[in-house]
C-alpha positions in Angstrom: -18.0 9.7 34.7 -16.5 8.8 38.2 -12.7 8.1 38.3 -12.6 4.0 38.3 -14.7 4.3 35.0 -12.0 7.4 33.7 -9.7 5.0 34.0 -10.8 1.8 33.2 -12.0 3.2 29.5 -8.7 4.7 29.3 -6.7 1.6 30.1 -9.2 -0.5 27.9 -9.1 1.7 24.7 -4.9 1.8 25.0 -4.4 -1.8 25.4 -6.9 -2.3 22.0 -5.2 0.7 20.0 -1.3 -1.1 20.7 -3.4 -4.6 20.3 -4.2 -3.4 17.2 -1.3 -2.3 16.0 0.3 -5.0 17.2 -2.0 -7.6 15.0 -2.2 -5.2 12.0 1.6 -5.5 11.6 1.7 -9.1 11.9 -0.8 -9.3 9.2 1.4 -7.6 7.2 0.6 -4.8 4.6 -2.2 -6.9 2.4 -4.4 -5.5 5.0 -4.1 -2.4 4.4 -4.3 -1.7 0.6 -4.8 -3.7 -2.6 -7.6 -6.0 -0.5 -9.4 -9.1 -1.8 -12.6 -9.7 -0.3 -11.3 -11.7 2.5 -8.8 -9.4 3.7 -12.0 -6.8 3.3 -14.3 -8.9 6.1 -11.4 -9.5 7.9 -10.3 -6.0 8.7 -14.1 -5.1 9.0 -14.7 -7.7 11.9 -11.3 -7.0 13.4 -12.6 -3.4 13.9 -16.0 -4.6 15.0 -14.6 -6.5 18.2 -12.6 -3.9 18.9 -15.1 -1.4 19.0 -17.5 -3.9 21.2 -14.0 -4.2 23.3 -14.0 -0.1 23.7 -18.1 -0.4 25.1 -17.5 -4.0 27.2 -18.0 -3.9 30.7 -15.0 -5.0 32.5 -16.6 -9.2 32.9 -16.5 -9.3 29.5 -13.3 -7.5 28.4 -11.5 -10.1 28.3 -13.3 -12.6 26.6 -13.6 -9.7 23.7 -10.2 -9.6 23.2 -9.7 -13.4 23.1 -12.0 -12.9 20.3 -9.7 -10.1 18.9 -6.5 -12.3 19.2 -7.8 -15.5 18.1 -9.4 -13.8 15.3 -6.2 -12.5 14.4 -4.5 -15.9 14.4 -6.7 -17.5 12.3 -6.2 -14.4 10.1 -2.5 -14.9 10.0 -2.6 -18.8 9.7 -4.8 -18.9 6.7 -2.3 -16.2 5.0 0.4 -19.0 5.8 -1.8 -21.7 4.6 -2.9 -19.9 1.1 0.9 -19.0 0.0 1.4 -23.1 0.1 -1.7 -23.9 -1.4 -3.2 -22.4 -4.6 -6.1 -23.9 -5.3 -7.4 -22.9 -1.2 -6.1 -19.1 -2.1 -8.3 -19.5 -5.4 -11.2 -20.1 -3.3 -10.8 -17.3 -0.8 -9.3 -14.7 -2.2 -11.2 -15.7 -6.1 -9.1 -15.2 -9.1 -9.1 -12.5 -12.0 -11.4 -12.3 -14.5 -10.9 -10.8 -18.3 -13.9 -8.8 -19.5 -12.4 -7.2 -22.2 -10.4 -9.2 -25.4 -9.3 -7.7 -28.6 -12.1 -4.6 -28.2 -15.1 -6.9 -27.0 -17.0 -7.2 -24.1 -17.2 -10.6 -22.7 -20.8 -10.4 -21.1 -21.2 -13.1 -19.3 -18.0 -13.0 -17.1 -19.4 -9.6 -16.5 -22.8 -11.0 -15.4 -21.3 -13.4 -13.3 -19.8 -10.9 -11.4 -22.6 -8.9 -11.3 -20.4 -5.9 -12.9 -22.0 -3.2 -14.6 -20.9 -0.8 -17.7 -21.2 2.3 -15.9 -18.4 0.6 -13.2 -16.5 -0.6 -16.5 -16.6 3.0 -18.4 -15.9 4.8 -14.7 -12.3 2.4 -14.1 -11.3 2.7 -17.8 -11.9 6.4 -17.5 -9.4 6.1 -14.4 -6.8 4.5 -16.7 -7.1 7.0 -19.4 -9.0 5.0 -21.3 -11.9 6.1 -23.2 -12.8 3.6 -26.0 -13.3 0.4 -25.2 -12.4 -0.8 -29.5 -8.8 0.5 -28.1 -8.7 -2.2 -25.2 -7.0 -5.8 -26.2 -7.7 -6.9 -22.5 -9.2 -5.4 -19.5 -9.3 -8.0 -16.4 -10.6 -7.4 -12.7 -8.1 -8.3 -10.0 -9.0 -10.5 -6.7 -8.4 -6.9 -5.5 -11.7 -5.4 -8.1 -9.1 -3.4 -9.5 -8.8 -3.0 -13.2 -6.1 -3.9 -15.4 -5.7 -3.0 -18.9 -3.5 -4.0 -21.8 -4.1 -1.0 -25.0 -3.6 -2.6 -28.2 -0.2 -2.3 -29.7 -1.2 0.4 -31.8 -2.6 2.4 -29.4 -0.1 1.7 -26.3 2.6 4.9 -25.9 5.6 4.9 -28.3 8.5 4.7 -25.7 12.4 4.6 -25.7 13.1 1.1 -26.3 10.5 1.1 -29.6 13.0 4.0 -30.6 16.2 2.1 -30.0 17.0 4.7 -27.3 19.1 2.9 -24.4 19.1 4.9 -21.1 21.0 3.3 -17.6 18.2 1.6 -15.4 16.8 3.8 -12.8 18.0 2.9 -8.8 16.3 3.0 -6.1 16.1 6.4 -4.4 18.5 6.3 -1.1 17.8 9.1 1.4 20.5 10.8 3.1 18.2 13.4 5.4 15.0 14.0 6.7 14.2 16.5 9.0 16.8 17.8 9.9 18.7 14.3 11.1 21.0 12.1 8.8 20.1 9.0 7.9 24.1 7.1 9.0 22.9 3.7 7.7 22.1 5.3 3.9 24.8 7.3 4.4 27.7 3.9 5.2 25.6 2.0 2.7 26.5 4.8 -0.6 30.0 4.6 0.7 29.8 8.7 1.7 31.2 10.6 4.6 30.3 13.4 6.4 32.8 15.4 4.5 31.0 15.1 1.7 27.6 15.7 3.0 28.3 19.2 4.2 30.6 20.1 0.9 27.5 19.5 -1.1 25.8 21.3 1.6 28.1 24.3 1.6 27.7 24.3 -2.3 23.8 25.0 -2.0 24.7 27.9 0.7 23.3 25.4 3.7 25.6 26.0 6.5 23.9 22.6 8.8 22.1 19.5 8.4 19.9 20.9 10.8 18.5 23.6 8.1 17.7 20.3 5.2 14.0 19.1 5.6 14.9 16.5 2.6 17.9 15.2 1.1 18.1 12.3 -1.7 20.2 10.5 -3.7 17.2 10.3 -6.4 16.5 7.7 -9.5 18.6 9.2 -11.7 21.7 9.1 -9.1 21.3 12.6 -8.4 21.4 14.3 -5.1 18.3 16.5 -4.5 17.8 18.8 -1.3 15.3 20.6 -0.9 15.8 23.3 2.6 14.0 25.5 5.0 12.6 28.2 2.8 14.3 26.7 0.0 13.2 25.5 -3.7 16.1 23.5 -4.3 
C-alpha cells in the first residue's frame, strides 16, 4: 500500500467511525436494543454505506456519505414524526400481538405472524415458563420480544399480597469509581469529603485512590467494594 493510500483509508475510516457515532447518538438508544423491525433495517443499511464508505475510491467518498447523513436524517425525522402520530408508528414499527389468553393458543394470530411453537416454547422457557395452561396472556412486542402475564394463581406470592410494607427502593447514587469521586453525586446527597474518607477510614481504606467502586445502593446503603477487597 503506498503512503497517499495509508492515509487516505486512514482518514476515510476515522471520519465514518466519529460519523457514526455521531448519528448513532442522535438516534438515540432505540437503536441500539429493544429494536422493532424498522430500527432493525435501519441500523443494517446504516452499517452497509458505511462499510461501501470504508472500500470507496476517493470520487465517490463523498457522495457515500451524503448517503450516510441523509440516511440518517430521514432516520431521525421519521422518529420525530411517529411520536406525534400513532396510527404512522402503527404501520412502521407494527403493534403487539397476544397469542396466549387464559391458557390457549390463539392460532391464527400466530399464523399471521408466521410464529412457530418451537419459538413460543423456547421464549416461555426464557421466562421461566414451562406450561402454557399456567399463561393468562403471552403477547409479542413490536420488539418480537415476549411478554407474559401467569395467572393469579400461579404468579409469585410477594410482600404486598402479605400486607408486608417496606420503604420504596431509590435509585442507586455512586460516589466513586476508579479511583476518582464522582463531586456532582457527591453535592447532590448533601455529603462532604469529611464524610467520605470517615466511612473510608472505617473500612481500613486510607485513599479514594485505593476504591474501584463506591455506592449509595437501593436500600440507602453505602457499599464499597476496594483493591483486593470483598467489601
Amino acid at each position: 500500500m503506498e503512503l497517499n493510500d495509508f492515509l487516505r483509508d486512514t482518514w476515510q475510516t476515522t471520519l465514518i467511525f466519529i460519523s457514526l457515532l455521531i448519528f448513532t447518538r442522535i438516534l438515540d438508544k432505540t437503536q441500539i436494543g429493544q429494536l422493532t423491525f424498522y430500527e432493525y433495517i435501519s441500523g443494517i443499511t446504516m452499517g452497509s454505506i458505511a462499510g461501501s464508505m470504508a472500500s470507496s475510491e476517493p470520487d465517490k467518498f463523498w457522495n457515500h456519505y451524503y448517503d450516510l447523513a441523509l440516511f440518517a436524517l430521514l432516520t431521525y425525522l421519521l422518529s420525530l414524526i411517529t411520536i406525534r402520530n400513532r396510527p404512522l408508528r402503527k404501520l412502521i414499527e407494527g403493534s403487539p400481538t397476544i397469542i396466549i389468553e387464559n391458557g390457549c393458543i390463539i392460532k391464527k394470530n400466530m399464523k399471521a405472524m408466521r410464529y412457530d411453537l418451537d419459538e413460543l416454547n423456547s421464549q416461555l422457557r426464557e421466562k421461566d415458563v414451562f406450561d402454557i395452561s399456567e399463561v393468562q396472556y403471552a403477547t409479542i412486542e413490536s420488539t418480537g420480544q415476549l411478554s407474559v402475564i401467569l395467572k393469579a394463581d400461579f404468579q409469585p406470592l410477594t410482600k404486598g399480597d402479605m400486607n408486608i410494607h417496606l420503604p420504596n427502593a431509590t435509585f442507586p447514587v455512586e460516589l466513586i469509581m476508579d479511583g476518582q469521586i464522582i463531586e456532582a453525586n457527591l453535592e447532590k446527597q448533601n455529603l462532604t469529603h469529611t464524610w467520605l474518607k470517615k466511612q473510608l477510614a472505617l473500612r481500613n481504606i486510607a485513599s479514594h485512590s485505593n476504591v474501584m467502586y463506591a455506592v449509595i445502593d437501593s436500600k440507602g446503603q453505602l457499599f464499597i467494594s476496594s483493591e483486593g477487597s470483598k467489601r
